[in-house]
VEXDREN-2710 file (C-alpha; in Angstrom, 1 decimal):
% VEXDREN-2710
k/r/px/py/pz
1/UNK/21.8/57.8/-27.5
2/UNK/24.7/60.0/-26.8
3/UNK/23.3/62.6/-24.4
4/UNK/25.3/62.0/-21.6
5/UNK/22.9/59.4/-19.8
6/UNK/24.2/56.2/-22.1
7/UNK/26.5/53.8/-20.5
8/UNK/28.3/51.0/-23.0
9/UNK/28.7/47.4/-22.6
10/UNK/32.3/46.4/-24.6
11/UNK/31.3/43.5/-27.0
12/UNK/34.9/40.8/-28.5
13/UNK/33.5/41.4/-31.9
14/UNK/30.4/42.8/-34.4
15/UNK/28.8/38.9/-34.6
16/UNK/28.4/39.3/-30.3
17/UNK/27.2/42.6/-30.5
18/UNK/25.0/41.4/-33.0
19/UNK/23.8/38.9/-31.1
20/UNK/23.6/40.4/-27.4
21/UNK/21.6/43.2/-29.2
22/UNK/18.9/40.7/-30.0
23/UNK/19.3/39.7/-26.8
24/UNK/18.2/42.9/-25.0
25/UNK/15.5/43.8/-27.6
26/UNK/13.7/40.5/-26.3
27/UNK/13.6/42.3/-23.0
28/UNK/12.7/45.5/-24.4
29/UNK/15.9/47.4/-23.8
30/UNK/16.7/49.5/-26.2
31/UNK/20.0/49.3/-27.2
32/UNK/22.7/50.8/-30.6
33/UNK/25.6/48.7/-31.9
34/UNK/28.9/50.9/-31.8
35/UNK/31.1/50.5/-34.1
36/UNK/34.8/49.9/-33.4
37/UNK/37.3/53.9/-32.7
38/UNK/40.3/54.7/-30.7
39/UNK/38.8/54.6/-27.6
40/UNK/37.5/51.0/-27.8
41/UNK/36.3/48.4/-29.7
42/UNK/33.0/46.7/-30.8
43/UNK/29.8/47.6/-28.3
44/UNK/27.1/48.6/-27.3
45/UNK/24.6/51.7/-26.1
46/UNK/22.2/51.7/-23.8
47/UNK/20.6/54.4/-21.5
48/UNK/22.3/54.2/-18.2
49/UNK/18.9/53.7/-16.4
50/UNK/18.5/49.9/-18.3
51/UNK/22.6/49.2/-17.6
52/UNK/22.5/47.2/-15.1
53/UNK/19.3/45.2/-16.1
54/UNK/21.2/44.8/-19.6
55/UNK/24.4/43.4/-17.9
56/UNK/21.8/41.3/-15.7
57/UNK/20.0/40.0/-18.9
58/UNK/23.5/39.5/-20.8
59/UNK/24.8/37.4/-17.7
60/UNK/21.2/35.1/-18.0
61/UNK/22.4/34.7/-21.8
62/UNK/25.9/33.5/-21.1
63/UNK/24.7/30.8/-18.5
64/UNK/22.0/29.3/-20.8
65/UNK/24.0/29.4/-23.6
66/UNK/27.3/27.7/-21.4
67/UNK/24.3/24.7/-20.4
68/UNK/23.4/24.4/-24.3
69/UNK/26.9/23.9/-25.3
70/UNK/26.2/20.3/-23.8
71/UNK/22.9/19.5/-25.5
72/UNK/22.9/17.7/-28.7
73/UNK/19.8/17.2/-30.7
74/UNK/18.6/13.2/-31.3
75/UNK/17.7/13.2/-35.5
76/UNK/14.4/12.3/-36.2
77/UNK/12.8/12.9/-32.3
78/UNK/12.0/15.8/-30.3
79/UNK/14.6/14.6/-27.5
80/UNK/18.0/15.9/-26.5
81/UNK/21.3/14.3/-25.0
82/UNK/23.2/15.7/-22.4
83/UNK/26.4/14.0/-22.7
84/UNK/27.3/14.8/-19.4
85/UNK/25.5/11.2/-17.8
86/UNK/29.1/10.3/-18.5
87/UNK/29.9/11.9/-15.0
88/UNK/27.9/9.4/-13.5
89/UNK/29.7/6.5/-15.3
90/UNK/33.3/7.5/-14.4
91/UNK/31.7/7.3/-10.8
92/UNK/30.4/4.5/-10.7
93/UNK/33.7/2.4/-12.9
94/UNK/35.7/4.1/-10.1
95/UNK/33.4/2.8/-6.9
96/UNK/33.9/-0.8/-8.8
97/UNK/37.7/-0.3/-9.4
98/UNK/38.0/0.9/-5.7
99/UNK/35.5/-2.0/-4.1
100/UNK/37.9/-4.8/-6.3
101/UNK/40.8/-3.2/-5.3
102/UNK/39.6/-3.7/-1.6
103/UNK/38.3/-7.0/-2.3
104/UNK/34.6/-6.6/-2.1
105/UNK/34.5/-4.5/1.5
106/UNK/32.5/-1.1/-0.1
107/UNK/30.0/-4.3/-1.5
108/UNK/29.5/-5.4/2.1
109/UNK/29.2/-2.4/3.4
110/UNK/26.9/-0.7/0.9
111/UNK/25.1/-3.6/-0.5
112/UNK/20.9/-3.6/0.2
113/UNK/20.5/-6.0/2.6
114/UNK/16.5/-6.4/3.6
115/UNK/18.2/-7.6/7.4
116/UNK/20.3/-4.5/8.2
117/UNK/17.9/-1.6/6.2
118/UNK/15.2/-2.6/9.0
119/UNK/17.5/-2.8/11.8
120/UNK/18.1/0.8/11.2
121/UNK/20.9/0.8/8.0
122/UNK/18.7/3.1/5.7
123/UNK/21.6/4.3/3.7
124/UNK/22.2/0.7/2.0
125/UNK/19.2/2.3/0.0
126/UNK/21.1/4.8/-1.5
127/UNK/24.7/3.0/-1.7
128/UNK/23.6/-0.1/-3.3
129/UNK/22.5/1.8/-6.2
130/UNK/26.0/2.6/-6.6
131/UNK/27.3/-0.8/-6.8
132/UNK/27.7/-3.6/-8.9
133/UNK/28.3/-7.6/-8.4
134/UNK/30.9/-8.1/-11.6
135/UNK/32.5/-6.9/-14.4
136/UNK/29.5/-7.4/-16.9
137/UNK/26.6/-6.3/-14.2
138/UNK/28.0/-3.1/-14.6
139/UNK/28.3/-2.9/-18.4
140/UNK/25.0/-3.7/-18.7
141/UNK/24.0/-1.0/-16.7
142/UNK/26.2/1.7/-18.2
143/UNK/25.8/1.5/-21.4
144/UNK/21.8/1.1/-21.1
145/UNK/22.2/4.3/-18.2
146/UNK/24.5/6.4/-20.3
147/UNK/21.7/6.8/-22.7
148/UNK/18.4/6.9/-21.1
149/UNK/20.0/8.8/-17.9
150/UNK/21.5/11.0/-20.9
151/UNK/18.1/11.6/-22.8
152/UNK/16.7/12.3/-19.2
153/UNK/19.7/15.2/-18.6
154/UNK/18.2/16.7/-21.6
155/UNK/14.8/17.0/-21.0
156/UNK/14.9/17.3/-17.4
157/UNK/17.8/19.4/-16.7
158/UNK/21.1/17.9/-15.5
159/UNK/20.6/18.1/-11.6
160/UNK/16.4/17.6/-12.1
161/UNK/17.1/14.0/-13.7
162/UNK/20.2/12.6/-11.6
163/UNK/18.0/13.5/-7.9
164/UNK/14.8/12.2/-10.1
165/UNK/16.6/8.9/-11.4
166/UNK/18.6/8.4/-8.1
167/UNK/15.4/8.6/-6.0
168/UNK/13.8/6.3/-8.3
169/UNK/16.6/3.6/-7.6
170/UNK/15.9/4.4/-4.1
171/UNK/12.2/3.7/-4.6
172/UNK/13.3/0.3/-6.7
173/UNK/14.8/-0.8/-3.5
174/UNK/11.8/0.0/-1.4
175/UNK/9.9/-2.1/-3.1
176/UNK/12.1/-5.1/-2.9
177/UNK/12.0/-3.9/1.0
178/UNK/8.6/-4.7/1.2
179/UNK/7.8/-7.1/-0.8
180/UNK/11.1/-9.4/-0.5
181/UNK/11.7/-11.8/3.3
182/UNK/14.2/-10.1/5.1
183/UNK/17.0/-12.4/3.9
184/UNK/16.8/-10.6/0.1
185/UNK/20.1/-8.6/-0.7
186/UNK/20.8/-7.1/-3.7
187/UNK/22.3/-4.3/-5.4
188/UNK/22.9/-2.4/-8.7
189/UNK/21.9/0.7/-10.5
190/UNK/19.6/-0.9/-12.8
191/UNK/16.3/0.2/-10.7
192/UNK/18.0/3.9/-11.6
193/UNK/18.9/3.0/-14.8
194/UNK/14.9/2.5/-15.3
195/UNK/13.9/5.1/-13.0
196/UNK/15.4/7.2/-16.3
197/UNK/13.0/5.4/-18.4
198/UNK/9.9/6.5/-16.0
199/UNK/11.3/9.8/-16.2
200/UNK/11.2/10.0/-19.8
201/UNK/7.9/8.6/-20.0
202/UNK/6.2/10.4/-17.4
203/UNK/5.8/13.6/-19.9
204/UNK/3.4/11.6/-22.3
205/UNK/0.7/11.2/-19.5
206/UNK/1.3/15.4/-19.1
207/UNK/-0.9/14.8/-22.8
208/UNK/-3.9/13.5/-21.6
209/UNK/-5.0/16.8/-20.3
210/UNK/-4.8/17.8/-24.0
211/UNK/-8.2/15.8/-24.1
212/UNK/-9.1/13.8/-27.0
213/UNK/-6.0/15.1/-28.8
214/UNK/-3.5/14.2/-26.0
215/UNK/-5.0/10.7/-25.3
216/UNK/-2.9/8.7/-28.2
217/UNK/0.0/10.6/-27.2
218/UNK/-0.6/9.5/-23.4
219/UNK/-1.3/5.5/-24.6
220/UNK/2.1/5.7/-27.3
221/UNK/4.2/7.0/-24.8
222/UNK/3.2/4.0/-21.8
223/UNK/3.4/1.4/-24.0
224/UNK/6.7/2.9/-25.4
225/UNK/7.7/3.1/-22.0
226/UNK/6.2/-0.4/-21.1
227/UNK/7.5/-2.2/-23.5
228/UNK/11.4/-0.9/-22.9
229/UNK/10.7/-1.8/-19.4
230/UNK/9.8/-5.5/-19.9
231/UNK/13.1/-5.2/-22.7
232/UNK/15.6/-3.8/-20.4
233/UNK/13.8/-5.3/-17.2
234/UNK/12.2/-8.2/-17.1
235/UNK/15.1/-10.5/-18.3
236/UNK/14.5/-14.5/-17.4
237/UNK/17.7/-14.7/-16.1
238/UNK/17.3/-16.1/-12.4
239/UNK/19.5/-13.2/-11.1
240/UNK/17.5/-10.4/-12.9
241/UNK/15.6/-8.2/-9.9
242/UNK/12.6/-7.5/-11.1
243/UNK/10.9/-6.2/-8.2
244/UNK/13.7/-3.5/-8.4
245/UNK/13.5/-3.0/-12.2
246/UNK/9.4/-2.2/-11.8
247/UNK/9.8/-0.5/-8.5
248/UNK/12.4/2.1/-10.1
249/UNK/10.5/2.8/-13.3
250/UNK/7.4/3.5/-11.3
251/UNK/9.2/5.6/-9.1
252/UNK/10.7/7.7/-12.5
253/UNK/7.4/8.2/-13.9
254/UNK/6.2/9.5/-10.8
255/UNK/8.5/11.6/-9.9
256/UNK/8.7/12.5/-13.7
257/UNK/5.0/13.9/-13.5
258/UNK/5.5/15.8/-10.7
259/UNK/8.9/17.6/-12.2
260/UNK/6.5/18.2/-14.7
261/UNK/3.9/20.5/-13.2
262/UNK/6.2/22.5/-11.5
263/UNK/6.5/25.8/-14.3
264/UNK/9.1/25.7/-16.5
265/UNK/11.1/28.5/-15.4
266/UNK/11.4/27.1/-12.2
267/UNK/12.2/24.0/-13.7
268/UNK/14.3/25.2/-16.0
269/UNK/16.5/27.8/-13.6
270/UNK/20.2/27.1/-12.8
271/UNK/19.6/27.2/-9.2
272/UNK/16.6/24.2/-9.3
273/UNK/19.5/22.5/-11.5
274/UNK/22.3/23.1/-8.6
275/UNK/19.8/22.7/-5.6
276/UNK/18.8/19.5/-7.1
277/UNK/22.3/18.6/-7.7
278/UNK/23.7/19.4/-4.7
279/UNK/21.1/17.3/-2.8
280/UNK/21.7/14.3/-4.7
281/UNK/25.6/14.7/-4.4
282/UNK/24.9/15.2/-0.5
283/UNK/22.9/12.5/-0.2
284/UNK/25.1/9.8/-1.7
285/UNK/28.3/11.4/0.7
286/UNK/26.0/10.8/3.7
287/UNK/25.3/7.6/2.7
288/UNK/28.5/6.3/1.9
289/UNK/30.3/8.2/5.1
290/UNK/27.5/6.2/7.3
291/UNK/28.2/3.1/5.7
292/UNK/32.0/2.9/5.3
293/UNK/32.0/4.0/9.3
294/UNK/29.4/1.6/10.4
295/UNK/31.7/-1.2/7.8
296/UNK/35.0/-0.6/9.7
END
């Protein structure tokens, strides 16, 4: 491959050369290791008509490979953790710092409040998901969310599960819209917390089209799903929102099954991630920058 048409890609040492060769094989590029002269160092060959598709494919690599980095594999399952849920618990300790600190005003501003969402406040909705009543409400919820929104992260993609679990909060509210007087307030992040769960279980019910073989799969992973729900819940304590709870973990699995059918590459691209991201992020600013101006 030294006829004048090659082009080299400079490599930091033999293992990545190693490995970025494989890398370019799977995409039928052919491609020669070069060893290390007094030009230059570790690389590699490739005709100059496949360069820039090799740089392309190498740049696809790097990216996957930078997401992996986060992914750690739960022993004895099939599911991975994405320890970056943690972003969504520094937010939400700061919200309850910054709403104690200001002696409850984001709360009455942001709280779901059956009244106000139906005279035209739809962004309660969104901001109540984000708040929490005391100290121990929001324990509760973050050390449960952590997890499940964590395992979610990890099968889902990052972006995928936060819009998927924050809708399903959403949709937890909406049902305590509707089926609550108008009088009913509330708030919390537990109807996210087990819109995670529906997400989580949703893939089980992708079994049943497996046919006979897929049908256990499809009844372990409800009732696995199920009974974490009524754990998590459907606590007797009087203050426990149930409506919320069920509403949200409904909401995850559907929204779970329809992540699902979309095909994995689109699922699984970086832009879905960001897109999905950056619609949940924008979505909780407009919320918040409606309900701190309508609170003033």
């Amino acid at each position: 491959m030294n006829d004048g048409t090659d082009a080299t890609i400079p490599a930091r040492s033999r293992r990545q050369a190693m490995d970025w060769s494989l890398v370019l094989a799977s995409q039928g590029i052919e491609t020669a290791i070069g060893a290390p002269d007094d030009d230059r160092g570790w690389h590699l060959t490739v005709a100059a008509s496949d360069h820039r598709r090799a740089l392309d494919s190498l740049r696809e690599y790097r990216l996957e490979n930078r997401a992996r980095r986060w992914l750690r594999a739960v022993p004895g399952t099939e599911l991975v953790f994405d320890p970056r849920s943690g972003a969504w618990v520094v937010v939400l300790v700061a919200l309850h710092v910054l709403d104690a600190a200001q002696w409850g005003h984001l709360r009455a501003a942001g709280m779901m409040d059956g009244q106000a969402v139906r005279a035209g406040e739809w962004w309660r909705l969104i901001t109540a998901v984000t708040l929490h009543g005391d100290l121990a409400h929001l324990s509760a919820n973050l050390t449960t969310g952590f997890v499940l929104l964590g395992l979610a992260m990890g099968m889902f993609g990052p972006g995928l599960a936060m819009l998927g679990a924050c809708a399903a909060g959403v949709g937890g509210n909406l049902a305590g819209l509707l089926l609550y007087d108008a009088a009913h307030r509330g708030l919390g992040a537990s109807g996210m917390v087990l819109g995670a769960l529906g997400l989580l279980t949703a893939p089980s019910l992708d079994s049943w089209r497996a046919g006979g073989r897929g049908k256990p799969l499809v009844v372990r992973g409800l009732l696995g799903g199920v009974l974490l729900l009524v754990l998590l819940g459907l606590s007797p304590h009087p203050q426990t929102d149930v409506v919320a709870h069920v509403g949200g973990f409904l909401s995850g699995l559907a929204l779970g099954g329809a992540i699902v059918r979309l095909p994995p590459q689109r699922r699984q691209s970086r832009w879905t991630q960001r897109i999905a991201a950056a619609i949940c992020l924008g979505l909780a600013l407009v919320a918040w920058g409606l309900a701190l101006r309508m609170g003033r």
